[in-house]
C-alpha positions in Angstrom: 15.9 -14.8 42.4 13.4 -14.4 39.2 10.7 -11.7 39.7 8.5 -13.8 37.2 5.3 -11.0 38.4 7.8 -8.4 37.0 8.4 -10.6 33.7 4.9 -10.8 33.3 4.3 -7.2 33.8 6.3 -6.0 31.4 5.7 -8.8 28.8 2.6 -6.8 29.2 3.7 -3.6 29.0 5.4 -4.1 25.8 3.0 -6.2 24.1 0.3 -3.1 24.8 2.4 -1.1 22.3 0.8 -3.5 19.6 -2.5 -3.5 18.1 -4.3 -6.3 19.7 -7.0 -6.3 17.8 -4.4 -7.3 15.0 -4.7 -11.4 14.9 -1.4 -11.5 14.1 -0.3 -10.2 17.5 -3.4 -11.5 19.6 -2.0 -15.1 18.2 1.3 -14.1 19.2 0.6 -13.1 23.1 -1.8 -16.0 23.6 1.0 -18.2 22.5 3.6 -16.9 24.3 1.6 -17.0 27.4 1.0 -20.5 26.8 4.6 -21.4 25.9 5.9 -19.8 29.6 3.3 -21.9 31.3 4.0 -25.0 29.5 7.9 -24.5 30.4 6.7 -23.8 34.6 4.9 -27.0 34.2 7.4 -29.5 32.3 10.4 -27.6 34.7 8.4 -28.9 37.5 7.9 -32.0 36.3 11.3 -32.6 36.1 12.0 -31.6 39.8 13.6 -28.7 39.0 15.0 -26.0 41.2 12.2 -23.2 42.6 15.2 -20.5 40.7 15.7 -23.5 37.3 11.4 -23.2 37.5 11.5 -19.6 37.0 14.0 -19.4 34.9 12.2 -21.7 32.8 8.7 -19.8 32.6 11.0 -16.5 31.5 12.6 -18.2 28.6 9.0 -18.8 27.7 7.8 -15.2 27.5 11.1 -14.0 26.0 11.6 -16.9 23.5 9.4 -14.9 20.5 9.7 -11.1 21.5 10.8 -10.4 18.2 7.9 -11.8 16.5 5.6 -8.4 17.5 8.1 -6.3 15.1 7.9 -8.9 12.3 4.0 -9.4 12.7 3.4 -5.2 12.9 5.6 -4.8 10.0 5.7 -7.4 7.7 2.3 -8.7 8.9 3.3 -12.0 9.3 5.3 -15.0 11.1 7.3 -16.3 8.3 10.8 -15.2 7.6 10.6 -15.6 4.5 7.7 -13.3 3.8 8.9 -10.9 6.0 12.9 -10.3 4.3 13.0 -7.1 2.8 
């Protein structure tokens, strides 16, 4: 089974190696929060599995992870901007 309290935990033990008080990365956490609830919801709107339901809310909060690099380097979301 999915531990999603450890998912969480540890989305939010490595987002706290970020500035938050960067907007770049408080945009990014409060959107990736939102993005994992959003999944719970429409998984359980479609009558998935309690397992598929989890599953679902963790692809949310690991769906942009890379994102913190790109932001604390390149200080910014788009790829483009952020090639080297």
């Amino acid at each position: 089974m999915i531990d999603i309290n450890n998912i969480k935990k540890e989305f939010k033990n490595y987002v706290s190696g970020f500035n938050p008080n960067d907007s770049h990365i408080a945009i990014k956490i409060a959107h990736i929060s939102r993005t994992a609830e959003n999944c719970r919801i429409i998984a359980t709107n479609l009558n998935l599995s309690k397992e598929d339901i989890l599953l679902a809310q963790a692809i949310g909060y690991f769906h942009d992870l890379g994102r913190f690099e790109q932001a604390r380097i390149a200080h910014t979301f788009s790829d483009k901007d952020s090639r080297n």
